[in-house]
PABATI-899107 format. One line per field, with one value per residue (C-alpha): residue in one letter; y, z, x. Coordinates in steps of 0.5 Angstrom, whole numbers, plus 500, padded with zeros to 3 digits. Layout:
BEGIN
residuo	[a, ...];
py	[Y, ...];
pz	[Z, ...];
px	[X, ...];
end
This chain:
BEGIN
residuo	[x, x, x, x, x, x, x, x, x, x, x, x, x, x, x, x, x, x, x, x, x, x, x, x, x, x, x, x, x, x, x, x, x, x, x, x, x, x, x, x, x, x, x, x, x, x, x, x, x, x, x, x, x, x, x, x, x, x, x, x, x, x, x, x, x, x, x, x, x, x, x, x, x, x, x, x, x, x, x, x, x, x, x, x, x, x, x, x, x, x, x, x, x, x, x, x, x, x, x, x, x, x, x, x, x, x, x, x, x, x, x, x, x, x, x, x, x, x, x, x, x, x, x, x, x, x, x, x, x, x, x, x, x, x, x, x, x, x, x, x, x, x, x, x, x, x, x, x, x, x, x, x, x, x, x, x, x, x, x, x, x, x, x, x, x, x, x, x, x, x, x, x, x, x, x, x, x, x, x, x, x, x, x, x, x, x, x, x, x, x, x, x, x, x, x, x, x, x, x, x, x, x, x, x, x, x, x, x, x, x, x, x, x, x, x, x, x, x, x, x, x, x, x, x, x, x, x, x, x, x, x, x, x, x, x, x, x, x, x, x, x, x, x, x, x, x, x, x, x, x, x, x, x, x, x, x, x, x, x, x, x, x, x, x, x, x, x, x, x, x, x, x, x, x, x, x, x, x, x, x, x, x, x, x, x, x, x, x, x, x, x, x, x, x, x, x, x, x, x, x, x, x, x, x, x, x, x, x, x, x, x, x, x, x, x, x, x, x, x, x, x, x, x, x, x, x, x, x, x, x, x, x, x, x, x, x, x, x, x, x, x, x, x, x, x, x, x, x, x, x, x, x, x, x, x, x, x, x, x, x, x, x, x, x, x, x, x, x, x, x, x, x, x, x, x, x, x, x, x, x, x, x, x, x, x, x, x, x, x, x, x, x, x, x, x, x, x, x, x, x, x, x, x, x, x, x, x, x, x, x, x, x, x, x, x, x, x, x, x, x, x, x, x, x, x, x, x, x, x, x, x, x, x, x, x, x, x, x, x, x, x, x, x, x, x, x, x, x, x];
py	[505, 498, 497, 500, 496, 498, 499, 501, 503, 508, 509, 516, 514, 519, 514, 511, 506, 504, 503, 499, 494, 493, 491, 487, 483, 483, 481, 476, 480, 484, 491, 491, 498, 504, 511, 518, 522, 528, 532, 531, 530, 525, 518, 511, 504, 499, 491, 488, 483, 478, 482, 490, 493, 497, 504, 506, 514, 519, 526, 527, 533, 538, 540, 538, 539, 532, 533, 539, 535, 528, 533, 534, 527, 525, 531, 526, 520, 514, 511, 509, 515, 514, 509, 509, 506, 503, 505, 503, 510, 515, 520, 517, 515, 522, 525, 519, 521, 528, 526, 523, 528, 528, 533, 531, 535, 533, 529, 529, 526, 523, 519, 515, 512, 506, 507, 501, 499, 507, 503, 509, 509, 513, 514, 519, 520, 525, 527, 528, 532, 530, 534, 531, 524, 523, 524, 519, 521, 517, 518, 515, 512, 510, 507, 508, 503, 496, 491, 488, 495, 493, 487, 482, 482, 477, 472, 472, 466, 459, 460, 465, 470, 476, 473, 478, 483, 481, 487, 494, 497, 505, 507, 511, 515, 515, 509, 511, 517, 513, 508, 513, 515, 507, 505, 510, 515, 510, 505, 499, 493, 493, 485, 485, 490, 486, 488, 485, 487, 484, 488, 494, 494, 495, 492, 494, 490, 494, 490, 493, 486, 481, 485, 488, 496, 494, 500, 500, 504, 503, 498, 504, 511, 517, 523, 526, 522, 525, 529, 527, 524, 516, 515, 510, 506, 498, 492, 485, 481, 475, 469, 462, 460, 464, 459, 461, 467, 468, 464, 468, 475, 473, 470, 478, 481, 483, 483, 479, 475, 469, 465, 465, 463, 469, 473, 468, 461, 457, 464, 464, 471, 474, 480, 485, 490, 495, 499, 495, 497, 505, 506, 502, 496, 490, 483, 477, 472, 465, 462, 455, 450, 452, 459, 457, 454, 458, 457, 461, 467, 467, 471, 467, 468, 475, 478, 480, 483, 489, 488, 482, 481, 483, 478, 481, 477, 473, 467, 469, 462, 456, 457, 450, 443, 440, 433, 430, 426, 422, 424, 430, 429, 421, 424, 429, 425, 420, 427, 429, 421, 421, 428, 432, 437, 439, 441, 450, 449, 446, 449, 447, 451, 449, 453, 449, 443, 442, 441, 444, 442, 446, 443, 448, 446, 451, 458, 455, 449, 443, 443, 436, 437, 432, 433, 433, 430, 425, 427, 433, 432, 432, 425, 422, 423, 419, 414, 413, 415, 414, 419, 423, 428, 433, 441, 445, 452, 459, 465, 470, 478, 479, 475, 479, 480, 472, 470, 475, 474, 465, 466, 470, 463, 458, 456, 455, 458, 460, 467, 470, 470, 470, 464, 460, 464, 471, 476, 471, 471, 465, 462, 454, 452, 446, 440, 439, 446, 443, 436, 434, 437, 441, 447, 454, 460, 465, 472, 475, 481, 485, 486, 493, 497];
pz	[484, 484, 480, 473, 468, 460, 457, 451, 445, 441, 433, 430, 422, 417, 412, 417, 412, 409, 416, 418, 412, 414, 421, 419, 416, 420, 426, 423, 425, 423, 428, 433, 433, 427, 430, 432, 436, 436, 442, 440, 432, 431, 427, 430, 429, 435, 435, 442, 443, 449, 454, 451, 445, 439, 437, 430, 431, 425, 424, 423, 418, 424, 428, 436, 441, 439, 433, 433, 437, 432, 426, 430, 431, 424, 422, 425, 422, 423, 429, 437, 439, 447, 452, 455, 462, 465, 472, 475, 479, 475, 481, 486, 481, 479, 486, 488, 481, 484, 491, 488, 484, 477, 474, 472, 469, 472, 468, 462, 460, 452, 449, 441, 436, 433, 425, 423, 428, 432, 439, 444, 449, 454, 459, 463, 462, 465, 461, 463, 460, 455, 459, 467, 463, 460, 453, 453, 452, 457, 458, 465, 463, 467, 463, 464, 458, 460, 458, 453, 450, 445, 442, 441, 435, 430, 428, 420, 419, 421, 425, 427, 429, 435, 440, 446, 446, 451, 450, 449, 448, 451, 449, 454, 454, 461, 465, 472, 471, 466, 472, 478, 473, 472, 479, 483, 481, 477, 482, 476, 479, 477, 474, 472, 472, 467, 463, 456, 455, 449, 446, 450, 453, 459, 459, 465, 465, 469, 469, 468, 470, 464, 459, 460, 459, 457, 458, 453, 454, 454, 458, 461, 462, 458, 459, 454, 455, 461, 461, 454, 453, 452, 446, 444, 439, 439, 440, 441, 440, 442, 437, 437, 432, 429, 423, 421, 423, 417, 412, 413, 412, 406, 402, 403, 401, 408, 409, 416, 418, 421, 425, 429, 437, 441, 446, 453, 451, 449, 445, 437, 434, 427, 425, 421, 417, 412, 412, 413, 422, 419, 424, 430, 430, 430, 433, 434, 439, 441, 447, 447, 455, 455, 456, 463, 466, 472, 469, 463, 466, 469, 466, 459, 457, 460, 461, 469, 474, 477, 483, 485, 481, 485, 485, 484, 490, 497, 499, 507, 511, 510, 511, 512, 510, 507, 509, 505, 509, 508, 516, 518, 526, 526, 524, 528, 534, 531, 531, 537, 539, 536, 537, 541, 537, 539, 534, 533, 530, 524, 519, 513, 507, 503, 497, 497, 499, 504, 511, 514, 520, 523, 527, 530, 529, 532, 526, 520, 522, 518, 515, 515, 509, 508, 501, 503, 497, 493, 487, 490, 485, 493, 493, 487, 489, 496, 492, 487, 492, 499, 503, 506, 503, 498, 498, 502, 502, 501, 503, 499, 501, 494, 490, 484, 483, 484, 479, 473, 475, 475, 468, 465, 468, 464, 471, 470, 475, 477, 477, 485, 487, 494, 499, 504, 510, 511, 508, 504, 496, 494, 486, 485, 481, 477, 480, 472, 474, 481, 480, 482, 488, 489, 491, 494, 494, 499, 501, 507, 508, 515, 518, 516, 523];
px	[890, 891, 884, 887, 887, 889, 882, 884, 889, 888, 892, 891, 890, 889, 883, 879, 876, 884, 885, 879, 880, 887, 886, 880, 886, 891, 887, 882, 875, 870, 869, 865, 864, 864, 862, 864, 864, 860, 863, 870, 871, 873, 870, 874, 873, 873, 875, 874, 878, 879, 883, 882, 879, 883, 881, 883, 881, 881, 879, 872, 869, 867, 872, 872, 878, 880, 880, 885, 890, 889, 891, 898, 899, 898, 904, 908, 905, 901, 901, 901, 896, 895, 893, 886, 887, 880, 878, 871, 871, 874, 872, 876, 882, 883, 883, 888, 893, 892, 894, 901, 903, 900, 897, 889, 884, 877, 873, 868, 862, 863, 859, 860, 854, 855, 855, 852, 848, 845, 847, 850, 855, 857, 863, 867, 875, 880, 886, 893, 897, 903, 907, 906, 907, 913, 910, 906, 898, 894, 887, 883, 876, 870, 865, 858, 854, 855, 860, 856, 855, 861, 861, 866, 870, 867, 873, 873, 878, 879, 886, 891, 886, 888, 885, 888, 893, 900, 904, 905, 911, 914, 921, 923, 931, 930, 928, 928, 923, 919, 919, 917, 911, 909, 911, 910, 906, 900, 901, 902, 905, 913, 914, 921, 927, 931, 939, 940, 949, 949, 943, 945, 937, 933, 926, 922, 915, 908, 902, 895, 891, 894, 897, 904, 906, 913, 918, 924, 931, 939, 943, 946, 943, 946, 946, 943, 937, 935, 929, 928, 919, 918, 915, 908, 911, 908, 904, 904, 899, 897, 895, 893, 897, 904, 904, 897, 897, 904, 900, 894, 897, 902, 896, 893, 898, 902, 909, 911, 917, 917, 916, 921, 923, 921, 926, 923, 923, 917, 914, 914, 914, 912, 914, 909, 913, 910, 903, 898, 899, 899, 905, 905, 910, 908, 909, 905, 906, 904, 906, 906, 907, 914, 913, 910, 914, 918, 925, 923, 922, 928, 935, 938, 944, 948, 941, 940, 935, 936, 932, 927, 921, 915, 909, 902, 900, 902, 901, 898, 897, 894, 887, 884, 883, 877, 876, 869, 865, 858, 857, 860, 859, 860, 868, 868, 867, 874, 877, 876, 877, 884, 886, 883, 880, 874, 868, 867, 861, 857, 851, 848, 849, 843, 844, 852, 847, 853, 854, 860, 862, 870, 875, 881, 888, 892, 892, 887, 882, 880, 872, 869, 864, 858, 853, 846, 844, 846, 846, 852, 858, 861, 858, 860, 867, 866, 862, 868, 874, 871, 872, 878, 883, 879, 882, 886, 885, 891, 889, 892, 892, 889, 885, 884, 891, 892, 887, 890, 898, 896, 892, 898, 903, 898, 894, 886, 882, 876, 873, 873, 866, 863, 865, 860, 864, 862, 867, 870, 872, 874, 877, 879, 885, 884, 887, 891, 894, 896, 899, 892, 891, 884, 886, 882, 884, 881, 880, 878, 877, 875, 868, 866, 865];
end
């Protein structure tokens, strides 16, 4: 269950109109989506963003299984209603949660209508009881339209709009159940296991792709917390630019705190206070470099970890070296010369217009690469640096994970994509990200049977 990812949040709200304009403020866009769903009740307004949507979910004029259940919510008042966690294969996941002990009910077919625009989408979810989750409302979502079929949410304003979502806030009374059900149970990667004394907390940190579901509990367990349900309580949003962000929604009436320094160093955070978030509390968050760094992930003060971070992915073994060349077997013939390594084998790959050509060395090799035409940027690169030294290729025993754990540390790379070598993935940091190196990441995977 390593491919799950938060697909989406839900806010139950009573006056979904009032609860539209709101958000439309507060996270500087228009929705992409105004609809209902006839099957279950309920009305809702989505905003996709760069990493996950919002849903703002209200009940509907007929009645409907989801709408029964939003009404209860809503006694409690406004809020955090559930989680919706994306999976590509919601058969396989929910045979998978079955298999590690939690209770799933089969998946449904459901489909919503777009309001404005009469477009439909269509999906299939599995719901997991309140009572198998801690108390945490969670949903398992497999969607059956294409991506596109929800549209970006329309930026309104110039600057300290919500780009993306950086976090989601559990309390939980009992942190070592709420971390087997994250840990174990849903097989959500455990990032950080930190103790604050001094504010008498323990944060543990999972993480569904690039975004954090942060579990919040006492620096000590107590007993009269045990056994007691984990409650959804709050978001916070990544912004551009906090300053703006303040300004934006002070000139709009909201009441925001800040900016101020953020508990991680090198992060400015505003607080949004009153009822234009209709329950859900509210942080804005800008990272700036500084937030990046290595040290700023560390403990600070008194704070302390309680065991080792896991990392999303590992580093295997360097795979091999990439020398360019204008004529790759003039060079290998130097190198087997000079060092006695003999040539494995060369072969154009003329829709890369390159000419590889492989030199073992011991357990990775080095790979002589000639451009084939001119106008190759490889060529431009001989032609301004000469050749030599070009790339060093990781292997990595997760590429996805690599790609999305090096996105949430600032480092720019390329999506994965399918390597030159059979049964390989691969994706390129930029050099300004590795001190000017040209490094590739690669995959491989095992030849199937």
């Amino acid at each position: 269950m390593s491919t799950l990812t938060l697909d989406h949040v839900v806010i139950a709200v009573r006056d979904l109109d009032a609860a539209t304009a709101d958000y439309n403020v507060l996270l500087g866009r228009d929705p992409s989506w105004r609809g209902e769903h006839p099957t279950y009740g309920t009305r809702n307004t989505l905003y996709r963003i760069d990493n996950t949507y919002i849903e703002l979910l209200a009940p509907g004029t007929k009645k409907g299984r989801w709408a029964n259940e939003l009404w209860k919510r809503l006694e409690q008042g406004e809020g955090l209603y559930a989680l919706a966690l994306g999976t590509p294969d919601i058969k396989t996941t929910v045979r998978e949660l079955r298999d590690a002990g939690l209770e799933v009910e089969d998946a449904r077919d459901g489909e919503g209508v777009d309001q404005m625009t009469g477009a439909q989408r269509r999906w299939r979810n599995a719901l997991a009881p309140v009572k198998a989750t801690n108390g945490v409302r969670m949903f398992f979502i497999e969607h059956k339209s294409p991506p596109d079929a929800l549209p970006v949410a329309p930026v309104t304003v110039e600057g300290g709009y919500v780009q993306r979502m950086d976090h989601a806030v559990v309390l939980s009374a009992d942190m070592e159940v709420s971390r087997q059900l994250w840990g174990n149970t849903l097989g959500v990667r455990l990032a950080l296991d930190r103790t604050f004394p001094d504010r008498n907390t323990r944060i543990l940190f999972f993480r569904l792709g690039d975004i954090t579901i942060e579990i919040s509990g006492g620096a000590v367990q107590t007993e009269e917390g045990m056994g007691k349900p984990d409650r959804l309580w709050g978001i916070a949003w990544g912004v551009d630019d906090v300053q703006k962000a303040c300004d934006r929604l002070r000139a709009s009436g909201v009441d925001v705190s800040g900016p101020r320094a953020g508990i991680k160093p090198g992060t400015l955070v505003a607080t949004v206070k009153g009822e234009h978030a209709h329950g859900v509390a509210t942080l804005l968050i800008e990272h700036t470099p500084e937030s990046f760094r290595a040290e700023s992930r560390l403990p600070q003060g008194t704070a302390y970890d309680n065991v080792p971070q896991l990392r999303a992915f590992h580093a295997l073994a360097l795979d091999h070296v990439t020398l360019s060349t204008p004529d790759a077997m003039s060079t290998a013939v130097t190198w087997a010369d000079v060092l006695g390594l003999p040539v494995h084998g060369t072969r154009d790959v003329e829709e890369r217009r390159l000419r590889l050509t492989d030199l073992p060395a011991g357990n990775a090799f080095i790979e002589l690469a000639q451009p084939l035409n001119p106008e190759h940027s490889l060529a431009q690169h001989i032609a301004e640096r000469g050749p030599g030294m070009y790339a060093i290729s990781i292997e990595v025993d997760n590429i996805d994970e690599a790609v999305r754990d090096l996105r949430v540390k600032g480092v720019a790379v390329t999506e994965p994509e399918f390597g030159v070598r059979e049964g390989t993935r691969v994706a390129r940091i930029d050099p300004a990200s590795a001190n000017g190196v040209r490094i590739e990441l690669i995959e491989r995977r095992p030849p199937v049977l």
